[in-house]
Backbone as CSV, one residue per row, in Angstrom:
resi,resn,N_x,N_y,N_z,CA_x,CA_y,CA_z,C_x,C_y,C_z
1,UNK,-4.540,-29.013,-124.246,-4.688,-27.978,-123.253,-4.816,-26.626,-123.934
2,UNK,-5.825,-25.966,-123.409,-5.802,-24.569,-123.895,-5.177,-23.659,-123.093
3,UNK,-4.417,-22.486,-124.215,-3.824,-21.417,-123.402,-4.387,-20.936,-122.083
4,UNK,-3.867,-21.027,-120.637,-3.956,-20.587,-119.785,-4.190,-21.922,-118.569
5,UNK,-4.108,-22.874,-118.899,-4.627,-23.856,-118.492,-3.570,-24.505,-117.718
6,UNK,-3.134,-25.217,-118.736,-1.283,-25.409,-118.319,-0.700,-25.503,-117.192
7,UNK,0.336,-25.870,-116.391,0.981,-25.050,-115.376,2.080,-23.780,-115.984
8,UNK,2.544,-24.401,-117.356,3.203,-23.424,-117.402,3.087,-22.010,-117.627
9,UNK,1.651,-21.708,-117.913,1.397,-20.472,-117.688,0.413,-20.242,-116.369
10,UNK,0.393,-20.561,-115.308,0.239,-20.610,-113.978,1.173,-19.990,-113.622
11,UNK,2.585,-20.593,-113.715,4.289,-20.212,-113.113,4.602,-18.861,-113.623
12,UNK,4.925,-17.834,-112.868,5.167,-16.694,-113.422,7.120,-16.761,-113.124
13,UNK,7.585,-15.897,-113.168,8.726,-15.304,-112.669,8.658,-15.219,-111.613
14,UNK,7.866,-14.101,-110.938,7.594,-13.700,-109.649,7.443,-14.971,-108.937
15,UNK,7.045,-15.976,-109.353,6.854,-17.269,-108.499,8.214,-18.044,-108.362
16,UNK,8.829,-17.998,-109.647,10.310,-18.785,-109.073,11.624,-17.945,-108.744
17,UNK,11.624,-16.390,-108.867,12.453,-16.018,-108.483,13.415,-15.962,-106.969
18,UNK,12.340,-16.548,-106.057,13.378,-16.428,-105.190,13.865,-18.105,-104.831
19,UNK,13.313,-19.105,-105.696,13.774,-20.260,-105.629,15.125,-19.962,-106.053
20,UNK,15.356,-19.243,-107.541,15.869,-19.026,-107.826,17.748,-18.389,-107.330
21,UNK,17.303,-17.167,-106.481,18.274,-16.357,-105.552,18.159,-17.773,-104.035
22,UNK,17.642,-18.468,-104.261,17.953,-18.939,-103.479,19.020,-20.439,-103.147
23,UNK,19.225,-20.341,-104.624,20.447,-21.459,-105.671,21.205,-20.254,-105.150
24,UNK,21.727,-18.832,-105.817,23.024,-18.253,-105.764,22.966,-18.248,-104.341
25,UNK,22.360,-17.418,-103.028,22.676,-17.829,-101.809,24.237,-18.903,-101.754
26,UNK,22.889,-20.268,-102.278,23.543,-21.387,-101.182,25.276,-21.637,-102.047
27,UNK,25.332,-21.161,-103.129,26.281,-21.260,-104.166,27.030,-20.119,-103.445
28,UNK,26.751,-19.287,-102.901,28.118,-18.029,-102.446,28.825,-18.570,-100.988
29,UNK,27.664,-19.185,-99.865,28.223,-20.245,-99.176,28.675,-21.735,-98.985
30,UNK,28.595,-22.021,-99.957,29.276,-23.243,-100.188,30.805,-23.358,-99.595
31,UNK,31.458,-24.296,-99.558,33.049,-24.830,-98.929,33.098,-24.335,-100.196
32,UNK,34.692,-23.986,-100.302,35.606,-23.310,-101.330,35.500,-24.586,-102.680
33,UNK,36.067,-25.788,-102.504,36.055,-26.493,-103.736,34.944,-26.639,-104.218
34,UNK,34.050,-26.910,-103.007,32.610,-27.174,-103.693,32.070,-25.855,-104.543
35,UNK,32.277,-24.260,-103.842,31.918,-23.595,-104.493,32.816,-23.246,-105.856
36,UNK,33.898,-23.813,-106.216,34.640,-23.525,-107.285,33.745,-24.521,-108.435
37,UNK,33.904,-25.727,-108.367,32.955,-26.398,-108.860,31.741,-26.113,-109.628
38,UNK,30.967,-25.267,-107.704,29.691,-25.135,-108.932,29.422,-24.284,-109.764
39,UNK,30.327,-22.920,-109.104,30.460,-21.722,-110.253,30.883,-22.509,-111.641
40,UNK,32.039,-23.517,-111.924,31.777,-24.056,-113.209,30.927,-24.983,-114.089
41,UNK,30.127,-25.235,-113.032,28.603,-25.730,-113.691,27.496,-24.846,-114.393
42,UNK,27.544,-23.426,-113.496,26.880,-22.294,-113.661,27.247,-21.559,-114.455
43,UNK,28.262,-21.768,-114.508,28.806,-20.881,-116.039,27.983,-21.685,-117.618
44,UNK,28.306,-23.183,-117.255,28.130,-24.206,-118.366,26.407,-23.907,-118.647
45,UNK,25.992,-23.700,-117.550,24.479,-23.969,-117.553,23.894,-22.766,-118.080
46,UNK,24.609,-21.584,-117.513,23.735,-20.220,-118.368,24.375,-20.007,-120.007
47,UNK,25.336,-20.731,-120.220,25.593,-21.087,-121.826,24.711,-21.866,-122.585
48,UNK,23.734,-23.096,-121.535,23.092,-23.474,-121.947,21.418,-23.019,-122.109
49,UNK,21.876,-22.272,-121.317,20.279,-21.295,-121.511,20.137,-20.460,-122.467
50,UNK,21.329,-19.702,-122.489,21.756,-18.952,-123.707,21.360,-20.130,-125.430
51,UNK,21.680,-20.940,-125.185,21.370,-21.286,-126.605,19.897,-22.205,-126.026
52,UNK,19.096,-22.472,-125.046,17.960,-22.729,-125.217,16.966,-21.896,-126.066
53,UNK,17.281,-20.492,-125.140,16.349,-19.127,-124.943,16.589,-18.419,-126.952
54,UNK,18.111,-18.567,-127.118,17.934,-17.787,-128.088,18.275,-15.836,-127.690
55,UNK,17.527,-14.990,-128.861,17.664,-14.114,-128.770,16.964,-13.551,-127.387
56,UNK,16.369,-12.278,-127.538,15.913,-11.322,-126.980,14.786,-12.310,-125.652
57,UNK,14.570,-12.243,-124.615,13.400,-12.665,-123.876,13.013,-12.350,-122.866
58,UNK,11.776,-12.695,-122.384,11.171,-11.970,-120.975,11.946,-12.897,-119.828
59,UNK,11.717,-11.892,-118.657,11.592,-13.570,-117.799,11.176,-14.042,-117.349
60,UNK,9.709,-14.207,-117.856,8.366,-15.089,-118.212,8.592,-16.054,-119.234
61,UNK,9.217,-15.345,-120.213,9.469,-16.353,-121.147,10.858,-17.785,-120.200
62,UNK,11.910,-16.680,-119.523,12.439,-17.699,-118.662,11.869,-18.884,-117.922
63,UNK,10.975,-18.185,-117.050,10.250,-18.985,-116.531,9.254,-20.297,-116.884
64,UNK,9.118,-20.093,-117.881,8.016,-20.908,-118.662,9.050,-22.181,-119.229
65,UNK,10.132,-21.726,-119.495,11.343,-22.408,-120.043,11.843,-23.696,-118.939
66,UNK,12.004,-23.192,-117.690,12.005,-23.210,-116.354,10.626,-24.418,-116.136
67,UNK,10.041,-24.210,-116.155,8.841,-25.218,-116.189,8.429,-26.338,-116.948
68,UNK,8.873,-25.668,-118.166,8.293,-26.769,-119.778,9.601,-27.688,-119.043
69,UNK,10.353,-27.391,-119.032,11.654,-28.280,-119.630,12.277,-29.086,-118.459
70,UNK,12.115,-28.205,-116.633,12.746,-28.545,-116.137,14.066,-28.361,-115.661
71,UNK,14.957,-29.148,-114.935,16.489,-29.306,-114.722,16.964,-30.765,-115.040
72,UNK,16.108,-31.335,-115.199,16.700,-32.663,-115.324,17.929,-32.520,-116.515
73,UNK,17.566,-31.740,-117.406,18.514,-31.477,-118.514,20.390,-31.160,-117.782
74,UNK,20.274,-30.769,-116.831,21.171,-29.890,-115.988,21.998,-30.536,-115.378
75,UNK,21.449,-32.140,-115.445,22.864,-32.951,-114.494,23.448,-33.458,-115.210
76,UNK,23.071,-33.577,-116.612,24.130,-33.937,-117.747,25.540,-33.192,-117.176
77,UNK,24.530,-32.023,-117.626,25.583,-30.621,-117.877,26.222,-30.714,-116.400
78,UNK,26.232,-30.608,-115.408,26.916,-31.080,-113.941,27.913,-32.001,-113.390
79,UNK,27.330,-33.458,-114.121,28.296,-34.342,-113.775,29.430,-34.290,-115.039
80,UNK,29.269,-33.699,-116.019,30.100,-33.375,-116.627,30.998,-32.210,-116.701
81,UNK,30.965,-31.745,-116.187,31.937,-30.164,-115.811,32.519,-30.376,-114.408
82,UNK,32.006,-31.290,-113.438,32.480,-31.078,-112.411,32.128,-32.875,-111.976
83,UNK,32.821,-33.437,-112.674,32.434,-35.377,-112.683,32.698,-35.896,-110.976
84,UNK,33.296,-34.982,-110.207,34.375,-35.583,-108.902,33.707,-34.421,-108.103
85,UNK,32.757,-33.666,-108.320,32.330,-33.066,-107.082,30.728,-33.241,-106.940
86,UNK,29.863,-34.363,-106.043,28.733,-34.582,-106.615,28.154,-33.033,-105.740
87,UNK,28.543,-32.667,-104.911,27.917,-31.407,-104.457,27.703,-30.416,-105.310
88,UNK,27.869,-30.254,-106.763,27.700,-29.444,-107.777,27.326,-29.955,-108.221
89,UNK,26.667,-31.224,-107.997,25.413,-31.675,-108.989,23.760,-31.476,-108.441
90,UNK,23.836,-30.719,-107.298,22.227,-30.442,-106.728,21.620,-29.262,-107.620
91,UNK,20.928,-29.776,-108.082,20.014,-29.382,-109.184,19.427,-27.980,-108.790
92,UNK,18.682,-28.087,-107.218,18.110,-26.488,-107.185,18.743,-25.746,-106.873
93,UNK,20.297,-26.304,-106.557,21.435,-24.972,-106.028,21.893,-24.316,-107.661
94,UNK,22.324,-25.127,-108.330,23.255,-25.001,-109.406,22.266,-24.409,-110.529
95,UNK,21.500,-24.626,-110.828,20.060,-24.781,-111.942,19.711,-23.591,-111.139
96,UNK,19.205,-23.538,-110.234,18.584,-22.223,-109.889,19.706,-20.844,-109.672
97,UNK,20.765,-21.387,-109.538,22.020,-19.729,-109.464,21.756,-19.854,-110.796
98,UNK,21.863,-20.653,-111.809,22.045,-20.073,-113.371,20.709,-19.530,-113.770
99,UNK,20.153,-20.013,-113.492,18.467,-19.205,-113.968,18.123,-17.447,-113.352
100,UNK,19.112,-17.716,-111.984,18.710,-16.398,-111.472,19.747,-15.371,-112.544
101,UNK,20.871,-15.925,-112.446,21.925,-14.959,-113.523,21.478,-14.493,-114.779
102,UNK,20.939,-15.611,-115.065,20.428,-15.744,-116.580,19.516,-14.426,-116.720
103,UNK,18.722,-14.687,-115.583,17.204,-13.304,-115.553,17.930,-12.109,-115.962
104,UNK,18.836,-11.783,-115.479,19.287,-10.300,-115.806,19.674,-10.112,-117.235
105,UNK,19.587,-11.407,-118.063,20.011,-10.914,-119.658,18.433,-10.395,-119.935
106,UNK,17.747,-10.912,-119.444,16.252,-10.767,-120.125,15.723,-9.133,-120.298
107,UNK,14.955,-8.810,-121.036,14.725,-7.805,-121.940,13.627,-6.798,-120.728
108,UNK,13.081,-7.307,-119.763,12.143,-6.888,-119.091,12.865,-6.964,-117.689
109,UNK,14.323,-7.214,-117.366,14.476,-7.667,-115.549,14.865,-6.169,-115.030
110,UNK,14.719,-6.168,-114.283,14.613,-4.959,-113.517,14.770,-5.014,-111.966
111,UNK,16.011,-4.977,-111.448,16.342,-5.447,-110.079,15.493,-6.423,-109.552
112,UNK,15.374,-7.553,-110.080,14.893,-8.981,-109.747,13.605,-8.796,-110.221
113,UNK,12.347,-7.706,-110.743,11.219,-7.929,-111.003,10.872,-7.455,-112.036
114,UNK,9.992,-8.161,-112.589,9.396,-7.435,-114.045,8.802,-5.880,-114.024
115,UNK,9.833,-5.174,-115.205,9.043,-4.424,-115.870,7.812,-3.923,-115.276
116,UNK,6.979,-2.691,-115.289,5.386,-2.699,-115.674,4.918,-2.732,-116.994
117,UNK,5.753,-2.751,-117.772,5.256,-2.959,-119.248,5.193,-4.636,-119.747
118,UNK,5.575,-5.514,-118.886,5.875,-7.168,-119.121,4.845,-8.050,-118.176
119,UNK,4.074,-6.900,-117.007,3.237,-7.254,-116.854,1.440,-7.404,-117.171
């Protein structure tokens, strides 16, 4: 595949961000255990982004990360932090609050949208 071709450079930020806010949403209303739970999945998971991502990044580069790779990686990380609550194992609640958190480390976020210099 040649550059541009891909989906993953199709997928911008702007395209999954509100999938994204739309994991923390359902994560701030959640039942109390369930939401204790998944906040400790979400913690586990933006640690794990943290050492996907590395240093400095866009969140394009998030996004692309987000795409190449998926969540499937994420229920490891789920049923293991929280083995007895499967409601913290739904992938676009939990996976998507950490991706949205995550955005704000990125080098270009800017109250949920890129930069004009990242575009």
């Amino acid at each position: 595949m040649s550059e541009g071709e891909g989906r993953g450079e199709a997928v911008t930020y702007d395209d999954l961000i509100g999938l994204w806010q739309d994991g923390q949403r359902l994560v701030s209303v959640a039942e109390p255990a369930d939401r204790a739970a998944m906040e400790r999945v979400v913690d586990e998971l933006v640690v794990q982004l943290r050492r996907r991502l590395g240093g400095p990044f866009t969140v394009n580069e998030l996004a692309r990360l987000y795409v190449e790779q998926g969540t499937d990686w994420c229920f490891d990380v789920a049923v293991r932090v929280a083995p007895n609550r499967p409601a913290a194992w739904d992938l676009p609640t939990v996976a998507g609050c950490a991706f949205a958190i995550y955005a704000r480390q990125a080098i270009d976020y800017t109250t949920g949208r890129r930069t004009a210099e990242s575009q």
